[in-house]
N, C-alpha and C positions, 0 to 999 in steps of 0.2 A: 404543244411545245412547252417544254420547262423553261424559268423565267429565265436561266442563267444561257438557254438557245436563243429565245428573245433577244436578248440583249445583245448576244454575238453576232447574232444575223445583223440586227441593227444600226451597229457599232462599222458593221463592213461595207453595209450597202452603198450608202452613198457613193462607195470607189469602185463600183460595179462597172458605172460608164461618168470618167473627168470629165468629157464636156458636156456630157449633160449636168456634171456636178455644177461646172462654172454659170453654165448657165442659170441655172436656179442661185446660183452665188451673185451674178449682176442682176437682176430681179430684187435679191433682199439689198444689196446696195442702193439699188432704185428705194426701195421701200423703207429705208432708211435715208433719203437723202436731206431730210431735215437735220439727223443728229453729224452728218456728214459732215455740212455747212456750217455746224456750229464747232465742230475740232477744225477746222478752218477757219473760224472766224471771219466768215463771212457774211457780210454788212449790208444793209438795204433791206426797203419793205417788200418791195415784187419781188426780190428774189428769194427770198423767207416765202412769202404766198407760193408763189410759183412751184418751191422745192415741195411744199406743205403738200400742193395739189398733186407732184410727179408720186411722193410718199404715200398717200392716199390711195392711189390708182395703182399703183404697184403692191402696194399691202395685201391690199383684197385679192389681186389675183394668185396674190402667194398663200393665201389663205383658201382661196377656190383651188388651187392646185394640190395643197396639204391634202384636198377629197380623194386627189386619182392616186397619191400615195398610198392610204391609207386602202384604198380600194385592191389596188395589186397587193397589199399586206395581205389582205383576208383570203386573195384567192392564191397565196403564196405565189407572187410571181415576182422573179429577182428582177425584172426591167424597170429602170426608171423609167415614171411617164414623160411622153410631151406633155412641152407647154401649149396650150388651147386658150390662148388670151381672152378673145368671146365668153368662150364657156369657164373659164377661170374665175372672170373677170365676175359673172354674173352667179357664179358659186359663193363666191368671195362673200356679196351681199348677203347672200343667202345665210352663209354661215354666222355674218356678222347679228343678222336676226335673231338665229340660236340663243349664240352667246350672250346677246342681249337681254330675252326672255330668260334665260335661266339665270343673269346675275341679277336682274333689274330685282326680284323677289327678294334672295338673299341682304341687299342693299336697303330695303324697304325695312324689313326687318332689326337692320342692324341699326334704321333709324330709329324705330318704333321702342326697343331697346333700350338704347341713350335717352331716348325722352323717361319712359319709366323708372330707369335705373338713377335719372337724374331728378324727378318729382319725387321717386319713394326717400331717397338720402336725405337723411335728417343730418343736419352738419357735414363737417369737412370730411372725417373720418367715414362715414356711412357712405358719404355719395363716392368718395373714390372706391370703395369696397364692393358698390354698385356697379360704378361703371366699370372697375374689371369683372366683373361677374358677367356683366354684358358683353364686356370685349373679349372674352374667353367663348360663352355662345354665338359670338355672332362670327367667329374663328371658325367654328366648329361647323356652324352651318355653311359659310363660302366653300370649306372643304367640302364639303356632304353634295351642294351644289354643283362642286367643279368637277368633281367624278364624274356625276350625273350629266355634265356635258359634254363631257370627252366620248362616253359612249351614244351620246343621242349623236355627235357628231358623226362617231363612227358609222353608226346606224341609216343615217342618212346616207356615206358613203357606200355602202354595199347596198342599199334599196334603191338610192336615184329619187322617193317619194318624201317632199318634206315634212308632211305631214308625220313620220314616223320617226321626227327628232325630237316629238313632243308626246308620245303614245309612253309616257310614264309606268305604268303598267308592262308594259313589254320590254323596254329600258331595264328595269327594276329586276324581269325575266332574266336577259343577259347577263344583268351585272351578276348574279346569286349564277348563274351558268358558269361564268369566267372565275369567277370568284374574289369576291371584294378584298377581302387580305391580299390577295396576288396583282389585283387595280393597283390597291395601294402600295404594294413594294414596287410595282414597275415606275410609278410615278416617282418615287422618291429615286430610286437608284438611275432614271433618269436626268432628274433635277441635278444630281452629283456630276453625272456624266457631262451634263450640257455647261455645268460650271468649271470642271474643267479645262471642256473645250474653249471656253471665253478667255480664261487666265493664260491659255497657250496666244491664244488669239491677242489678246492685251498685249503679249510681248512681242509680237509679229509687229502691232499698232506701233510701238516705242521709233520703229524707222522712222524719219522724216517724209511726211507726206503721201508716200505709195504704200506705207507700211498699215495707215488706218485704212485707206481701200482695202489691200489683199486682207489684213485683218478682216474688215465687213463682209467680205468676200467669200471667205472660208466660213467663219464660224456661224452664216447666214445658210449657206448650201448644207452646212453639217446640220443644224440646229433641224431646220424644216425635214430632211431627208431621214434624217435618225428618228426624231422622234414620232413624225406620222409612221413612218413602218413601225415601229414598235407598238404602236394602238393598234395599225390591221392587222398584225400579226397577234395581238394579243385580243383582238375581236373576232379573229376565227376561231375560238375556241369557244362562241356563244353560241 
């Protein structure tokens, strides 16, 4: 598929079937219910914990669920998945490991960086000239990074074997298959899309009260639904 099919398949799925939309839409409310709490202004330490722990548990399943999206992308199939909360729930973690693995390195480095870039600066002049040099590479590399995990994620979605979210070498295969310029324009004219959707969303929020629900609501069921089909769809082509 060309990037500009991508995108329009993507752009419409989600309103393929509304209640399964909505549903994946109370899900990321759940998974948001810490920032909820806080446009409410609502007070107390249990219920901060509490909302912390519903956000937590909800997250991850919305992030294990991202897998069966992305999974129908690759085998082109327009159904949104069910929700499989069990196996959601325990993808989620799963996924959470990925991401971890591949930013923990990038993060390591950007420390390793600032220490050098801050030892080698002789004066004020040097060391700031340093540290952006550093903070331009260590840019470079979380990008370089984050590619590298969108597709080991995908990768994991169409195999089902975790072990093949870390098979670097084979990853590296896809990406040069898909083709890295076209990674990278999906990502960005994603990024566009999803900021958008937020600014529409913002002005939904402006209602009193129900207005930041259906806000969270929508642009949570959009956000998850668009952009994982847009990675399976654009990882069948590896």
């Amino acid at each position: 598929m060309s990037l500009s099919e991508i995108i329009t398949d993507s752009v419409k799925y989600p309103f393929n079937d509304l209640t399964k939309f909505f549903i994946v839409g109370i899900i990321a409310l759940l998974a948001g219910m810490t920032g909820v709490f806080q446009s409410f202004d609502v007070d107390g330490f249990a219920l901060i914990v509490i909302a912390s722990v519903v956000s937590l548990v909800f997250a991850l399943i919305l992030s294990g669920y991202s897998l069966s999206v992305i999974n129908n992308g690759i085998r082109r199939s327009d159904e949104i998945p069910d929700i499989d909360f069990v196996k959601n729930f325990i993808d989620g973690i799963k996924v959470l490991i990925i991401e971890l693995v591949y930013f923990i390195i990038p993060i390591i480095i950007t420390f390793i960086l600032a220490f050098i870039t801050g030892a080698i600066g002789n004066g004020l002049d040097h060391l700031a000239a340093g540290l952006g040099v550093g903070l331009i590479i260590s840019i470079i590399i979380f990008i370089i990074f984050s590619l590298f995990e969108v597709i080991a994620v995908a990768r994991f979605a169409k195999t089902e074997e975790f072990g093949d979210a870390f098979n670097f070498s084979e990853i590296f295969e896809d990406m040069k298959r898909i083709g890295i310029a076209k990674i990278i324009a999906l990502v960005i004219i994603a990024f566009i899309i999803i900021i958008i959707a937020t600014l529409i969303a913002t002005l939904v929020a402006i209602v009193p009260f129900i207005g930041i629900i259906i806000s969270q609501i929508i642009i949570g069921a959009f956000t998850v639904l668009f952009s994982y089909r847009a990675i399976g769809l654009l990882y069948a082509e590896a």
